[in-house]
C-alpha positions in Angstrom: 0.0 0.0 0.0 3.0 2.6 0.5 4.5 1.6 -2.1 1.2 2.3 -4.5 0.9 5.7 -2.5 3.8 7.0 -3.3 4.0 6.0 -7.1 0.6 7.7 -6.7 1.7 10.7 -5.6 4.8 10.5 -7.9 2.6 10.5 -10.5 0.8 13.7 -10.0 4.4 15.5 -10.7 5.5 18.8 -9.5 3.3 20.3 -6.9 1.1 24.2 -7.9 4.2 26.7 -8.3 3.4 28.6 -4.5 4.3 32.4 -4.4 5.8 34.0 -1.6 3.7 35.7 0.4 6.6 38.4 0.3 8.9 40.1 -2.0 12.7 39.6 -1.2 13.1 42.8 0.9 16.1 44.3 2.5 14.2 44.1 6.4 14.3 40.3 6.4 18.2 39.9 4.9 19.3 42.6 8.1 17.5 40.4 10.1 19.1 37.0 8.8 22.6 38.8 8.5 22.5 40.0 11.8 21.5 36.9 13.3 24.0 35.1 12.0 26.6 37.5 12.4 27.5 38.0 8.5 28.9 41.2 7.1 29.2 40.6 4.1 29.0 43.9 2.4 27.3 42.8 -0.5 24.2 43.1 1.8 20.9 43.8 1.9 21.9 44.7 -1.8 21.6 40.7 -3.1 19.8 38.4 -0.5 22.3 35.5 0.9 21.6 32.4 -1.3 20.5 30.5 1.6 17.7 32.5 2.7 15.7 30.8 -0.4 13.5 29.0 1.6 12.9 31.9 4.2 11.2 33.7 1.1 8.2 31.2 0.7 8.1 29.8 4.6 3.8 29.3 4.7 3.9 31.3 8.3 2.2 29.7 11.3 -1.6 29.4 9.8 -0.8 28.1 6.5 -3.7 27.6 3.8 -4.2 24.0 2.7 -2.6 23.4 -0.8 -3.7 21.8 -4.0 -1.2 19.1 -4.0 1.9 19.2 -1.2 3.6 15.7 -2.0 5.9 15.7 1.1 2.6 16.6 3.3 0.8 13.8 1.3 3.0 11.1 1.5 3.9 11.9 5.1 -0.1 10.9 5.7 0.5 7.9 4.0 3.3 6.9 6.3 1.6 8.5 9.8 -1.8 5.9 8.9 0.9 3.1 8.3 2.2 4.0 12.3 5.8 5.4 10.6 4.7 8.5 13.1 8.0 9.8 13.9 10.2 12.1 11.7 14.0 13.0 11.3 15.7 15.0 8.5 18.9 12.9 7.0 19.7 15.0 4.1 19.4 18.6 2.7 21.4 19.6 -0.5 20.7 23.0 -2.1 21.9 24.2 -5.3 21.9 27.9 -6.0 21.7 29.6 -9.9 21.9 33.4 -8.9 21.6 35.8 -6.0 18.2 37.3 -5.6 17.6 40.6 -5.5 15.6 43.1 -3.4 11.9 43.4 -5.3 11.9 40.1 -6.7 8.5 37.9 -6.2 9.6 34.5 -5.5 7.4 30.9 -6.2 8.3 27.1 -5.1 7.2 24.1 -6.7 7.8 20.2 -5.4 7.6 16.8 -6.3 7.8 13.6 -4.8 11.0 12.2 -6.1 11.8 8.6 -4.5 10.3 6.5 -1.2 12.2 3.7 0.3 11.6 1.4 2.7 11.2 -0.4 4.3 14.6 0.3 6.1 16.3 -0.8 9.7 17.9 2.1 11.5 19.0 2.3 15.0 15.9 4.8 15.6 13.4 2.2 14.2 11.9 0.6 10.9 11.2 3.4 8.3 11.4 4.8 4.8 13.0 7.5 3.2 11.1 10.0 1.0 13.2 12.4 -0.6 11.8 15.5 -2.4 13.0 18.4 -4.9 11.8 21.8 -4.7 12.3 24.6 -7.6 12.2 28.3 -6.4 11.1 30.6 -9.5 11.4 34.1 -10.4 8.8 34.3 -13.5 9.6 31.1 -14.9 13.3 31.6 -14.5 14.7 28.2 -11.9 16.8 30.3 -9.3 17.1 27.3 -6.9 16.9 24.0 -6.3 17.0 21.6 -2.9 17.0 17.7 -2.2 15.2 17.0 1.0 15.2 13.7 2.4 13.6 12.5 5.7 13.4 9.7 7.8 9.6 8.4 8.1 10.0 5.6 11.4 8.4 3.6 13.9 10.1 4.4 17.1 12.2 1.4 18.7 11.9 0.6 22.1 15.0 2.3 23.3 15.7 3.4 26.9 14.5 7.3 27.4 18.4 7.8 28.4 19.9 5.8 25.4 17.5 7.9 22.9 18.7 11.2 24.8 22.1 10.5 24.4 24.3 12.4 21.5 27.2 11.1 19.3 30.7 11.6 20.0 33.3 12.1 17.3 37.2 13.1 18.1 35.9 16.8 17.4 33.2 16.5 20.0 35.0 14.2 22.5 37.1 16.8 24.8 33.4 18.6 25.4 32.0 15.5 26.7 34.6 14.5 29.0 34.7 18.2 30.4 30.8 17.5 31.2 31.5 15.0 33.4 34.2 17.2 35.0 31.7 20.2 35.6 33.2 21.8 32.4 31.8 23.8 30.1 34.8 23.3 27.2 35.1 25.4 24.2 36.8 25.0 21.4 40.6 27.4 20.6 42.7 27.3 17.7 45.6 26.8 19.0 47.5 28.8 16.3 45.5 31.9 15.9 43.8 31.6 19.3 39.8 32.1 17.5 37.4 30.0 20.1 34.7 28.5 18.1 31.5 26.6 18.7 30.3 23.5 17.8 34.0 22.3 17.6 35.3 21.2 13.9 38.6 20.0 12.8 39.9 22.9 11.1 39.9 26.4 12.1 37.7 28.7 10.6 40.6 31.7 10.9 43.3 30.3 9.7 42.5 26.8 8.6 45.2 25.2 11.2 44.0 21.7 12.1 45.5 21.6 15.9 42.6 22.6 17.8 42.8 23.4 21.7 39.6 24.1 24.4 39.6 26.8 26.6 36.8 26.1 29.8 34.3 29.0 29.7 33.1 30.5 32.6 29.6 29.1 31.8 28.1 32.3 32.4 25.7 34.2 29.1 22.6 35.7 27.9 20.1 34.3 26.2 20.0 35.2 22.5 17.5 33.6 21.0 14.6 30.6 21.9 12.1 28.2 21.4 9.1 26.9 23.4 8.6 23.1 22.1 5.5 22.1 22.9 5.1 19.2 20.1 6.0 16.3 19.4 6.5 14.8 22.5 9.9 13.4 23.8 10.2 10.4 25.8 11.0 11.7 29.3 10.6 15.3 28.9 7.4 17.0 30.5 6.2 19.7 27.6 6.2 22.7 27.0 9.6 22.8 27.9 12.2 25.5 26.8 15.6 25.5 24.2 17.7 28.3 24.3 20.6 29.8 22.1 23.1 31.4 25.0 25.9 33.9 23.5 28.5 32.9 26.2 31.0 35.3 27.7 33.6 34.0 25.2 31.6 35.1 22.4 30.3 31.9 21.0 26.8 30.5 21.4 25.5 27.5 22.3 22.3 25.8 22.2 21.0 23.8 25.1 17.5 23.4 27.7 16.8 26.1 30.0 15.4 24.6 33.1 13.6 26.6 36.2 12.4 29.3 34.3 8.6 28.5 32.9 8.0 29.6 29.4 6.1 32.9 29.0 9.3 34.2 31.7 11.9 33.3 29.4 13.3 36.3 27.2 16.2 37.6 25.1 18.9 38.8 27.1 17.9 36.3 30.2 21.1 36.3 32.4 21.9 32.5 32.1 24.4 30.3 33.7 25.8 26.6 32.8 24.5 23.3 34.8 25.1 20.1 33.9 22.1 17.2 33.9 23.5 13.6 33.8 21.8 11.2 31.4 22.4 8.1 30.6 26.5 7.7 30.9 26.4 11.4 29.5 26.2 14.5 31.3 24.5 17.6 29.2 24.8 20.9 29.6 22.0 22.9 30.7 20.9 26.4 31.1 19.8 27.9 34.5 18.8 31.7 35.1 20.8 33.7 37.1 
């Protein structure tokens, strides 16, 4: 039956071209530029290429459409109890900078479902779609978007909690279970950097050191996740983006404060909540 649903919804090709509800504008690129701390100069002039998808985002009361073949098959899957979702993949492929003025449309289609498939979160399938942005008829870019449709396994609430350590991420984890909150120094050009990569961003030396932050911020940004649920978690509970004295930020929960409290500029300070044979850094007011 999935597999008939989906060369179903294949079938009906490329989704109603949708318009923005917006033209690009200059307020929204300050806004994403600032956020993300880019100067590029050639700003607001051009919009940043990977904005695309900002420009025809459907808002938080979105109009049923026509035909949305992601939305459709995602049905499929929900009725077949494949309820959860992850995001494996997301390849975007830019033709031109867009320009302040321009109206912007998006077209998709269902491109492939696969399954069924055992991964270490549960039995699932992969549907991968391809979008189109337009200006007139003109393709300005294009993205691959593949999720992760599953049943959920039966894994302990700690062992689904827990994160993935690589030998970039490793020194932060063991400074967790030392009451450290490590970040991440070039050891070259001294540039601390968060989340922790091999190379430096700088000066592209690959001999990174940590420094251990004082632990003390301000929230910067947050997020209020009320759904889906997570296994041991008590919704609505809080995630918050911390700008750290060091100058990095750093996502992580913000426990003790209740929801419509929390706000930009909170004065925050680092715990740390074990979990599992991890220990996560958390957020506390201060």
């Amino acid at each position: 039956m999935i597999t008939d649903e989906a060369e179903r919804i294949a079938a009906l090709g490329p989704s109603p071209r949708r318009p923005a509800r917006d033209a690009v504008n200059p307020a929204m690129i300050n806004n994403w530029t600032e956020a993300l701390g880019d100067g590029n100069s050639a700003y607001p002039e051009l919009a940043p290429p990977a904005m695309v998808q900002v420009w025809t985002m459907r808002g938080l009361h979105p109009a049923a459409e026509e035909h949305d073949p992601l939305a459709a098959m995602s049905a499929v899957l929900d009725e077949a109890g494949y309820t959860s979702v992850v995001a494996t993949n997301c390849e975007q492929t830019y033709h031109r900078y867009l320009r302040p003025g321009e109206h912007v449309s998006v077209s998709s289609v269902l491109d492939a479902v696969v399954g069924p498939k055992r991964t270490a979160l549960g039995e699932g399938w992969f549907v991968t779609t391809r979008s189109t942005w337009f200006v007139g008829d003109e393709p300005v870019a294009e993205m691959l978007f593949r999720i992760l449709k599953f049943k959920p396994g039966n894994k302990s609430t700690a062992s689904a909690l827990q994160p993935t350590v690589s030998r970039d991420t490793e020194f932060f984890w063991q400074g967790t279970k030392l009451g450290e909150l490590r970040v991440q120094r070039c050891s070259a050009c001294g540039v601390v950097r968060h989340p922790p990569g091999p190379m430096c961003p700088r000066c592209n030396a690959l001999d990174p050191g940590y420094v251990v932050a004082t632990g003390l911020g301000e929230v910067f940004s947050y997020v209020v996740h009320h759904h889906p649920p997570v296994p041991g978690r008590e919704l609505p509970y809080v995630v918050a983006l911390v700008e750290l004295s060091e100058g990095v930020r750093m996502l992580g929960e913000l426990v003790g404060v209740p929801p419509d409290e929390v706000r930009v500029g909170l004065p925050v300070r680092v715990g740390f909540r074990p979990v599992g044979e991890f220990v996560l850094p958390v957020w506390e007011a201060r």
